[in-house]
C-alpha positions, -999 to +999 in steps of 0.1 A: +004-268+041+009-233+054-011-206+046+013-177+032+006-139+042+021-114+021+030-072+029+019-058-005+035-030-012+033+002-037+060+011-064+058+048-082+083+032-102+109+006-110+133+022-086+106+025-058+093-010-065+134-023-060+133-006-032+099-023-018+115-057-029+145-048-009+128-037+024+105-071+027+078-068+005+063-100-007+047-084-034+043-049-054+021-033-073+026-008-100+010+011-127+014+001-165+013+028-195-023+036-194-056+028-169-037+027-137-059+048-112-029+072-104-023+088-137+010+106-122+020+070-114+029+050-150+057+029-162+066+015-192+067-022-204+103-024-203+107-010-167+077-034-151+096-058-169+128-052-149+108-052-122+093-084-128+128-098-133+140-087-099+112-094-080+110-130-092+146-137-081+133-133-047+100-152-056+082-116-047+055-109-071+045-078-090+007-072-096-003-040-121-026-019-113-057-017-141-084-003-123-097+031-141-133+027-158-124+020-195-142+040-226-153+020-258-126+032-276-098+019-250-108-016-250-084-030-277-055-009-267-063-023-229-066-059-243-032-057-265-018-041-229-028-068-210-011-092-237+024-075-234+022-079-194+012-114-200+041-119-220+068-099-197+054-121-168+035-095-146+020-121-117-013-105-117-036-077-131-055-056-108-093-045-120-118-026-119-138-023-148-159-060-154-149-052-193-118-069-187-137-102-176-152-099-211-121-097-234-100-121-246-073-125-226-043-145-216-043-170-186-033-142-163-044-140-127-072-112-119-078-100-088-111-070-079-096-037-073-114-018-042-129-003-064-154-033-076-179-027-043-162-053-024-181-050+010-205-075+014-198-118+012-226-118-022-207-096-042-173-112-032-186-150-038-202-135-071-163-120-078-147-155-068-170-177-090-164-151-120-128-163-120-109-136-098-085-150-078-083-126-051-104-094-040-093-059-023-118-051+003-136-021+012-116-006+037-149+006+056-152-032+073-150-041+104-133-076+119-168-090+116-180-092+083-143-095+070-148-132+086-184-134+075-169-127+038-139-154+044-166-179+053-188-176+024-160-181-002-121-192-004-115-163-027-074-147-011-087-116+006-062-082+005-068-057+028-052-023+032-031-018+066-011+017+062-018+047+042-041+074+031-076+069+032-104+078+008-133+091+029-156+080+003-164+041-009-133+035-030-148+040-065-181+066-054-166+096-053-178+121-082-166+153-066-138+154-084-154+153-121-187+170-111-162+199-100-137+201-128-143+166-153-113+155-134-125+119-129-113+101-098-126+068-117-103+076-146-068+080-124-071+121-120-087+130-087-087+161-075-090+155-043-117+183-030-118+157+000-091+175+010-101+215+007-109+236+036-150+244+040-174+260+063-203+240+077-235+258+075-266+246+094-300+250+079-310+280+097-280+295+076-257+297+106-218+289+097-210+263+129-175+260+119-155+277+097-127+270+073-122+235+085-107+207+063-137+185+074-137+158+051-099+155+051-097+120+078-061+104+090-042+078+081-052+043+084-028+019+103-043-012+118-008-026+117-013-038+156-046-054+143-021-086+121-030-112+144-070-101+143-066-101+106-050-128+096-075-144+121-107-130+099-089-146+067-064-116+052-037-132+033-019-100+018-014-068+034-017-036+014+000-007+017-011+028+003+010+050-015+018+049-052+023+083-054+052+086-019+082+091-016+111+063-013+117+070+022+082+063+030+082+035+012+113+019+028+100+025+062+065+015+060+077-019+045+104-023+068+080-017+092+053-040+085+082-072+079+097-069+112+058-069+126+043-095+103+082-120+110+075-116+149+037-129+141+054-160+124+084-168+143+053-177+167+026-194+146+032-221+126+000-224+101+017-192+086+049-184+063+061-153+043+054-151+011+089-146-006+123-157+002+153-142+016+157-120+052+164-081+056+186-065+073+183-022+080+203+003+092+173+025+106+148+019+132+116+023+108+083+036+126+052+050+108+049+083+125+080+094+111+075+095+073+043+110+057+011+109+078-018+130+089-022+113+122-037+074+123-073+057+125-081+019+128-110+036+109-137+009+114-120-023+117-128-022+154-164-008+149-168+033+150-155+041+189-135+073+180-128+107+157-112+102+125-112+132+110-080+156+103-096+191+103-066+213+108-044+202+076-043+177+048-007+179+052+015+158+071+018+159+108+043+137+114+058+122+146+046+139+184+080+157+198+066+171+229+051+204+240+068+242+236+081+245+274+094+285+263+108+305+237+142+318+251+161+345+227+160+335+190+152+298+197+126+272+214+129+245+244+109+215+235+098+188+257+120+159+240+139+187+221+172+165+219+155+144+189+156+169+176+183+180+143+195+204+117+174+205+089+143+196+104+106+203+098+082+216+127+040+214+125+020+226+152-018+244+152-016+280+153-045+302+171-063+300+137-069+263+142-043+254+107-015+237+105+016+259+104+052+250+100+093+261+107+124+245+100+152+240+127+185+256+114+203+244+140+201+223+175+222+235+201+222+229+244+189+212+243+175+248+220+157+246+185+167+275+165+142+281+140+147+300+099+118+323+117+106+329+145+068+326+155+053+339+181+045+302+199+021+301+232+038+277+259+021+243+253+020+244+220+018+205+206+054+202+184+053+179+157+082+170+131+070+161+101+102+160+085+130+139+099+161+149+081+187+128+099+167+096+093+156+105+057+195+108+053+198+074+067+169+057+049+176+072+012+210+053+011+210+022-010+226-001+015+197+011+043+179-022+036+194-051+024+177-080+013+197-116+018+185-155+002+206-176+025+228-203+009+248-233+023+280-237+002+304-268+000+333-275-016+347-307-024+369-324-045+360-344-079+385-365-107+394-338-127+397-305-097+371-294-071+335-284-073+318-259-054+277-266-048+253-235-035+220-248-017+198-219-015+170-218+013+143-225-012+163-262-025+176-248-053+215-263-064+238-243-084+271-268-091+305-252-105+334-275-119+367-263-117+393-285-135+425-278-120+459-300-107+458-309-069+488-299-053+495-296-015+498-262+005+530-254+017+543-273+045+511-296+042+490-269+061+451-267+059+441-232+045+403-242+047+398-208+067+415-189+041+389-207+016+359-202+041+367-165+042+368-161+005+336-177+000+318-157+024+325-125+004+287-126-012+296-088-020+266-071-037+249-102-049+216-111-033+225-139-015+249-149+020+265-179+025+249-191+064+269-219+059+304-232+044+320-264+045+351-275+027+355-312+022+388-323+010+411-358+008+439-337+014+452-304+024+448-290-015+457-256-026+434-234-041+442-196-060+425-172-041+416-161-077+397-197-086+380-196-059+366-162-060+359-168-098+337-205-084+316-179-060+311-157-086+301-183-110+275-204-088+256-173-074+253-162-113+239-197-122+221-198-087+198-165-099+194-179-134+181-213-123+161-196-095+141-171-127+138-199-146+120-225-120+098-198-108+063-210-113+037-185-120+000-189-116-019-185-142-053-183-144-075-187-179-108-164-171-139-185-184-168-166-193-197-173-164-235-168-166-242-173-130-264-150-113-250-111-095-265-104-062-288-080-073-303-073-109-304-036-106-274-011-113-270+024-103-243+048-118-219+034-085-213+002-105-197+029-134-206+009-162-188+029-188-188+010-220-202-022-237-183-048-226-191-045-191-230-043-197-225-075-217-210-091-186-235-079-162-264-087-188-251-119-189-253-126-154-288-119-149-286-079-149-318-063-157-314-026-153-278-007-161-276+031-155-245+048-164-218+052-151-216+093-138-192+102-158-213+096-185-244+107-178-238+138-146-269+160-138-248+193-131-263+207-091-284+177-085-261+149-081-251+126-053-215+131-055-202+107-026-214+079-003-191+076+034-190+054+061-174+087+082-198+111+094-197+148+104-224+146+129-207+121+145-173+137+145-194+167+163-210+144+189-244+148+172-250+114+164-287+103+175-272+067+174-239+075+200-249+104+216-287+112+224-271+105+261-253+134+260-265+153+229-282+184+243-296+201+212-301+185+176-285+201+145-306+219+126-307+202+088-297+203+060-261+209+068-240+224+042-206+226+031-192+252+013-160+266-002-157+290-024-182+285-053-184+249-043-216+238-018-228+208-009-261+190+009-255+166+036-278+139+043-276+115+072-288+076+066-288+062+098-298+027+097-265+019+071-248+046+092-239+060+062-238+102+051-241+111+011-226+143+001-249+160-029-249+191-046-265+225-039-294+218-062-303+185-055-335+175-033-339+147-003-360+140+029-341+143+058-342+117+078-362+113+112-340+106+140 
C-alpha cells in the first residue's frame, strides 16, 4: 500500500483555511474558541464546522489546534470543547498539555503538538504507546535522529518545512511572561525574541549594539522533501496561523507543485487528498512574507541563521542600487519591478529601512521619498503588489476532482453516470420520450460540450462519452439540469462515505523516559500530574508560569547560539578564533537584561535573567 505524505497547512480562519484547501493542502489546521496557542487566531464551532464540510469533500482533513497549558479551572470547558469538535467531525486534535490524555474524551484522533518536547525517539515511543497518533517534532533536528526517531516507533511524524521559527525549544520560552505575564504557553507571546539589544561582554564592553540578535530567518527545507520523506515525514507543516491569504496561497501552492514532481516519480508515495490544482501565478517563497531562509539544523549547524538587521520582512533579492538619477533609482533587475511596490534595504545604521515605488518608468524606480542610497546598496521587495493582485483573486487557485461522465440510454429516457477519481458513482434518471434530431444527425458534440461546463462546482469532467441506440435528442436544458443534478449528489455521497479515523485514548501506565520533571514539562494543573504520576513520575515541578522566581530565572533553552553566529565557537572555530569572549555575555534593552550561558557538549545556550547565578563553562 502506499505511504501518503500530506502539505499541512495553516488557516487564520475559515476563509484562509478554503483557501489552503483550494491551493493543495492535504490538510489544515485551525484554532477552536479557546486554548489554541495563537490567541489572535480563534474560530467558532460553526465556522470549523464549515470548514470541516469543505475540506472533507476533497478528503483534506482539518486538525485544531489545542496546545496552550490548561489551568484547573479550564478543564471541563476544554473537555465539553473537545466534545462539540468531536461531534462537528474535526479529524484531529492537536495537544499539548498531557491533561487532555486524562479526560474523558470521544474517540478522536490526538496528535503531540511541538510543544510536548518531541526531540528524542524515548519521549516520542512514550507519546506513541500513550495513544497519540502522530507527533510534531522539534524543529531543532537534524536528518539523523529524525530517522533514529522513525525507527524506534511507527508513530506518523509532522515536521515543519516553511515559516517562522521560534529560536527557543517550542514550549521553553518564558520571556514573554517573565517580562509582562504575557504567556507564550498560554497563546500570547510577546515575542521579545524579536526586540533590538546590545550585547555586552563581561568586562562591561557593549560589542554590538542595537542588533535584533535573537531574531533568526525563516525556515524552508522545502528542497530537503526527498531527504525527508526518506527519514520517515509523512505530513509537511507549514507555519503561519497568524499570515496573510496571499502567503498562504503561495506557500501551499508552492509546496504541491514540489511535493507532485516528488510523486509523479516514486511510487511508494501518494497525496494525501483528492483532486488537482490549477494557478494563475508562479508561486515562490521569497515573495510573500519572509525574513530571509535557514535549513536551520536539518543538515547539521554549517551556517548563520540569525536576522540581526530587522524582524520584518525582507522579501525577494531585486538586485543592487547601480545610481540614483534625478528623482528616481536604477536597479539591477529594476524591470520587475511595479507601481505600488515595497523596497527594504540596510541603511548605514545597519536597520532595515524601507520606500514604496510610485511609479516604474524606462527601466527607473520612482520612489514616495527619496533617500539618500550609496551605489550597491542590496534592493529587496518585500511587497509584490502586482502578484498580491494576482494571488488575492478567488479564481487564482482552483482546485479540480476529475470525473468520467457517460450517458446512455435506459426504458424509460437516458441516464447520466459521474465516476469520480476516487470510485465514487453518482447516477441521474431522466424520464423523457426519445425522439430523433432533425434530419437523423448526431448532436453528441453538442451534448459533450454541455456536459463539460463543470462551472464553479469542484469537479471537471476528464472524460465524456455518450452512448446511444440512436441519434436521440436531448434539451440543452435536461441535460444541463442531469450535470447539475449528479455533481450535487456526487458531493453528497462523497461527505457521506468519508471515513474518519477515530481513535479511543485508553488510559496507559507504562513507564516516561525519565522520572524527574522540571518546570519545561509545564505541568499546570492536576490532571496532567495524574498522568505523569501514573506513568512512573516521581518528581513534578511546576510549570513557570506558576511558580516564576522574578531576576533569577532561566527564561529560554536554544539550539542557535550567539557565539557561534560571531565565530566564537570553541567547537567551529578555535582554528580561526583569535581571542575568546570575555563571559558572561549580556543582553540588554531597555530595562530588560539577560545572562547568557553557553553548554557546549548539548550545543545548546540558555538565556536567564540579570539576577540569576551559573558557572560558566570551561571551553
Amino acid at each position: 500500500m502506499k505511504k501518503k505524505i500530506e502539505i499541512l497547512a495553516p488557516a487564520k480562519d475559515l476563509i484562509h483555511g478554503m483557501a489552503a484547501i483550494n491551493s493543495g493542502a492535504d490538510a489544515v489546521y485551525i484554532g477552536a474558541p479557546q486554548f489554541g496557542a495563537r490567541s489572535n487566531a480563534t474560530n467558532s464551532i460553526e465556522d470549523v464546522a464549515a470548514l470541516v464540510q469543505y475540506a472533507h469533500l476533497y478528503h483534506a482533513q482539518v486538525f485544531v489546534v489545542i496546545n496552550t497549558i490548561l489551568y484547573d479551572n479550564e478543564l471541563e470547558t476544554c473537555r465539553k470543547m473537545i466534545w462539540e469538535l468531536y461531534h462537528i467531525g474535526v479529524d484531529a486534535l492537536i495537544v499539548q498539555d498531557m491533561a487532555i490524555m486524562e479526560m474523558e474524551l470521544p474517540p478522536i484522533v490526538l496528535h503531540a503538538s511541538t510543544q510536548a518536547n518531541n526531540r528524542d525517539a524515548d519521549n516520542i515511543k512514550f507519546l506513541k504507546d500513550a495513544g497519540m497518533k502522530r507527533v510534531v517534532l522539534a524543529r531543532e533536528l537534524n536528518l539523523h535522529q529524525i530517522k533514529e526517531i522513525s525507527e524506534a516507533s511507527d508513530v506518523e511524524l509532522e515536521f515543519f518545512v516553511t515559516g517562522a521559527l521560534c529560536v527557543s525549544f517550542s514550549g521553553n520560552c518564558y520571556m514573554s511572561v517573565a517580562n509582562g505575564e504575557r504567556s507564550a504557553n498560554r497563546g500570547s507571546c510577546a515575542q521579545n525574541c524579536r526586540l533590538p539589544y546590545n550585547l555586552i561582554d563581561g568586562h562591561g564592553d557593549t560589542l554590538i549594539k542595537n542588533s535584533h540578535l535573537l531574531s533568526i530567518k525563516d525556515f524552508d527545507v522545502s528542497d530537503q522533501i526527498p531527504n525527508l520523506i526518506e527519514a520517515g515525514i509523512c505530513s509537511f507543516k507549514i507555519e503561519g496561523r497568524l499570515k496573510d491569504i496571499v502567503y498562504v496561497k503561495n506557500n501551499v501552492s508552492f509546496l504541491r507543485q514540489k511535493l507532485d514532481t516528488f510523486l509523479e516519480v516514486n511510487d511508494n508515495y501518494t497525496k494525501a487528498s483528492s483532486g488537482s490544482c490549477t494557478y494563475t501565478f508562479d508561486s515562490a517563497l521569497n515573495r510573500t512574507f519572509n525574513r530571509g531562509y535557514t535549513d536551520y539544523f536539518v543538515n547539521e549547524r554549517h551556517q548563520s541563521i540569525g536576522s540581526w538587521e530587522s524582524p520584518k520582512s525582507k522579501g525577494q533579492y531585486i538586485g543592487k542600487l547601480i545610481k540614483t538619477i534625478g528623482g528616481a533609482y536604477e536597479i539591477e533587475n529594476g524591470e520587475l519591478l511595479n507601481n505600488g511596490d515595497g523596497l527594504c534595504y540596510i541603511n548605514e545604521n545597519n536597520e532595515a529601512d524601507g520606500i514604496y515605488v510610485n511609479k516604474v518608468e524606462n527601466g527607473l524606480a520612482y520612489p514616495n521619498v527619496l533617500k539618500e542610497l550609496k551605489v550597491g546598496t542590496f534592493i529587496y521587495r518585500n511587497n509584490d503588489a502586482a502578484f498580491i493582485k494576482i494571488v488575492e483573486r478567488e479564481d487564482s487557485a482552483v482546485r479540480k476532482i476529475s470525473t468520467t461522465l457517460l450517458l446512455t440510454e435506459n426504458e424509460n429516457g437516458f441516464e447520466l453516470i459521474a465516476t469520480d477519481e476516487d470510485g465514487y458513482v453518482s447516477t441521474v434518471h431522466l424520464a423523457h420520450a426519445k425522439e430523433q434530431t432533425k434530419n437523423n444527425l448526431s448532436i453528441e458534440d453538442n451534448i459533450k460540450t454541455q456536459l463539460a461546463k463543470t462551472g464553479f462546482t469542484p469537479y471537471t469532467a476528464n472524460e465524456i462519452n455518450v452512448i446511444f441506440t440512436q441519434n436521440w435528442f436531448l434539451p440543452i436544458s435536461k441535460i444541463n439540469e442531469m450535470r447539475r443534478t449528479v455533481y450535487e449528489q456526487l458531493s453528497a455521497i462523497r461527505l457521506a462515505n468519508y471515513k474518519r479515523e477515530e481513535h479511543q485514548i485508553v488510559k496507559t501506565n507504562h513507564p516516561f523516559p525519565v522520572n524527574q520533571l522540571d518546570f519545561t514539562y509545564n505541568v499546570s494543573n492536576k490532571m496532567a500530574r495524574k498522568f505523569y504520576e501514573r506513568h512512573g513520575v516521581t518528581e513534578i515541578e511546576k510549570a513557570f508560569e506558576l511558580q516564576w522566581d522574578p531576576g533569577k530565572s532561566r527564561v529560554m533553552t536554544t539550539k542557535y547560539c550567539i557565539k557561534y553566529e560571531l565565530e566564537k565557537c570553541p567547537k567551529y572555530h578555535k582554528d580561526t578564533m583569535e581571542t575568546k569572549l570575555k563571559e558572561p555575555l549580556v543582553l540588554k534593552q531597555g530595562e530588560l537584561e539577560y545572562k547568557l550561558k553557553f553548554n557546549c557538549k548539548p550545543c545548546e545556550m540558555e538565556i536567564w535573567e540579570k539576577d540569576a547565578e551559573f558557572e560558566i563553562e570551561e571551553d
